[in-house]
C-alpha positions in Angstrom: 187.7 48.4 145.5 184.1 46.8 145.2 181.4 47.6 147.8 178.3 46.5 148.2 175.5 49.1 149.1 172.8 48.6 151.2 169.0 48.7 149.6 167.6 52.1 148.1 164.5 53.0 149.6 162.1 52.6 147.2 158.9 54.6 146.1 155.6 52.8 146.8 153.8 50.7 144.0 150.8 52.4 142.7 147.5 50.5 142.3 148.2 49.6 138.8 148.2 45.6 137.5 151.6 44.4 138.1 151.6 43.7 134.1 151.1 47.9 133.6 154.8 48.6 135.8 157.9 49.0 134.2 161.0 48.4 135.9 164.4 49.0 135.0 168.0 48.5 135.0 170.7 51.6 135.8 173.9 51.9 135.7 176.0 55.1 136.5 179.0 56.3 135.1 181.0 58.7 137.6 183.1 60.8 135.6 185.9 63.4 136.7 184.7 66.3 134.2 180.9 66.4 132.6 181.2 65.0 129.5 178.5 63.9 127.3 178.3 62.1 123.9 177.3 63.7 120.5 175.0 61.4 117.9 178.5 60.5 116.0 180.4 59.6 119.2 177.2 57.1 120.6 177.2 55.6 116.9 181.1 54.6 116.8 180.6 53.2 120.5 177.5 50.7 118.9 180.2 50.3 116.3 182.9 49.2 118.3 180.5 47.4 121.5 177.8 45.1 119.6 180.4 44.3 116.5 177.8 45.8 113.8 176.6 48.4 111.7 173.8 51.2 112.4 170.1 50.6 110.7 167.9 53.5 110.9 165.6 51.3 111.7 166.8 48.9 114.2 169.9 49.3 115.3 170.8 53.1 115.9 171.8 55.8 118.7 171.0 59.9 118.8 171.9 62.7 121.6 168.9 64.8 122.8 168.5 68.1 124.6 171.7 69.6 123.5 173.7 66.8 125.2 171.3 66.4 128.4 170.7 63.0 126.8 170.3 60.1 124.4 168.4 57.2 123.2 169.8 53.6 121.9 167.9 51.8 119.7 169.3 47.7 119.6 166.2 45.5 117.9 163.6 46.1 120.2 164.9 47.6 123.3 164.9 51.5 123.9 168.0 52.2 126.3 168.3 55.6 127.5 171.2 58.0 129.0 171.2 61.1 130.7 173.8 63.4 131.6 174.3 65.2 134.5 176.7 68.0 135.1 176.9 67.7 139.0 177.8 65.1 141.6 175.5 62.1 142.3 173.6 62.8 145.6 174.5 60.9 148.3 170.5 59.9 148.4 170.7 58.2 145.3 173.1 55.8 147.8 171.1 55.2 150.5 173.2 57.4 152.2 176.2 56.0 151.6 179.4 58.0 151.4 181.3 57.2 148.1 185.0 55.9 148.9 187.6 58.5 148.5 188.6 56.9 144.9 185.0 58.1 143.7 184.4 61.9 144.3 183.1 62.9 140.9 181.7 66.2 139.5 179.6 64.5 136.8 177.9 61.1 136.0 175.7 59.7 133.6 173.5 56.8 133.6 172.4 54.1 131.1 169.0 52.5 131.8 166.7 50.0 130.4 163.3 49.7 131.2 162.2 46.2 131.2 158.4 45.8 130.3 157.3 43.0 132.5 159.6 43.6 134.7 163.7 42.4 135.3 164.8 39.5 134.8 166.0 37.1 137.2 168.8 34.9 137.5 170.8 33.5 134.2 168.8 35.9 132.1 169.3 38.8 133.9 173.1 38.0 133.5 173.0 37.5 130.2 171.4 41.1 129.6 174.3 42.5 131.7 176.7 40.9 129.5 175.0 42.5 127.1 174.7 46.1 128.3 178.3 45.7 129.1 179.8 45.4 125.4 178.3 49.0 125.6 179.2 50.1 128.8 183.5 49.1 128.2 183.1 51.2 125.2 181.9 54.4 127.0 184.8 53.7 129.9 187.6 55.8 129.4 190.1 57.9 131.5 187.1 60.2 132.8 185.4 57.8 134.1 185.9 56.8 137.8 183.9 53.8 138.3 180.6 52.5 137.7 177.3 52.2 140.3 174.6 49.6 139.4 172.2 51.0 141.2 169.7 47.8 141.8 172.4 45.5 143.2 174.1 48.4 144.8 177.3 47.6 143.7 180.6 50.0 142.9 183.4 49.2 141.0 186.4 50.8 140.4 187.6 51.5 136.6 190.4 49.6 136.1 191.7 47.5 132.9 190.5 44.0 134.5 187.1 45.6 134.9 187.0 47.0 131.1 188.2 43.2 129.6 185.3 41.7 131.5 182.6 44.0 130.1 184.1 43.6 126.6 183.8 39.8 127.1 180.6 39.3 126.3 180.2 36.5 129.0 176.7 36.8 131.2 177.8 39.5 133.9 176.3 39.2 137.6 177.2 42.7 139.5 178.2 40.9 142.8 180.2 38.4 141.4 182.0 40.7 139.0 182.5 43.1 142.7 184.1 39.9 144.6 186.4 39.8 141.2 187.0 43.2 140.8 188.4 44.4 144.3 
């Protein structure tokens, strides 16, 4: 079942020159147990997701904090995780309850921060599609569903929802919830 969340309230915009912010995509990973990834386990996922071999350089992944975290290196773009060993607070939500199928006692999120801000439209679909090759590689049988927080969209793991992230094909978040129901 895909839902569609109502707007998060938002922090204010400092003063700062619009060129100076950086916003960013998040996606959340409900899981049923806290599990996080060690360096090894994030490298096979890039492995097996983007079709390629690590570069120390360019292309690599490595857990922080004893597990609280990591950092993925593809080319130029930093994406981070972080792991959290408790339910995701119903703020985070806009207040929304989660549906019955969702109760979760850990999740994890995967975020990019966009200098210059997110894209829009086709492009911002096309990054999706990217993020997603790694996103069906970190779905398994611990992980409920996924929450993109900035269209506020749930979906349900399920097999149809795994063989569209692995696609490769630009992803749009609402589309992929009317889809996915």
């Amino acid at each position: 079942m895909a839902r569609m969340w109502k707007s998060l309230s938002r922090k204010p915009i400092s003063p700062k020159s619009a060129e100076s912010q950086v916003s960013g995509v998040s996606i959340i990973f409900l899981q049923k147990q806290f599990e996080s990834f060690t360096t090894e386990q994030l490298i096979e996922v890039l492995k097996k997701g983007w079709r390629r071999d690590p570069d120390p350089v360019t292309f690599f992944a490595t857990s922080v904090g004893n597990g609280e975290g990591a950092v993925i290196k593809l080319n130029g773009m930093f994406i981070t995780m972080q792991f959290f060993d408790r339910r995701l607070d119903t703020s985070s939500l806009g207040e929304q309850e989660l549906p019955q199928w969702a109760i979760h006692r850990a999740h994890f999120t995967v975020t990019y921060a966009c200098p210059g801000g997110i894209p829009e439209g086709e492009v911002r679909d096309q990054f999706y599609g990217l993020l997603g090759l790694l996103c069906a590689e970190l779905i398994d049988g611990n992980i409920l569903g996924l929450f993109f927080m900035e269209e506020q969209v749930l979906l349900r793991n399920q097999p149809s929802l795994v063989q569209e992230l692995r696609s490769g094909n630009n992803i749009n978040p609402a589309r992929l919830a009317a889809t996915h129901r």
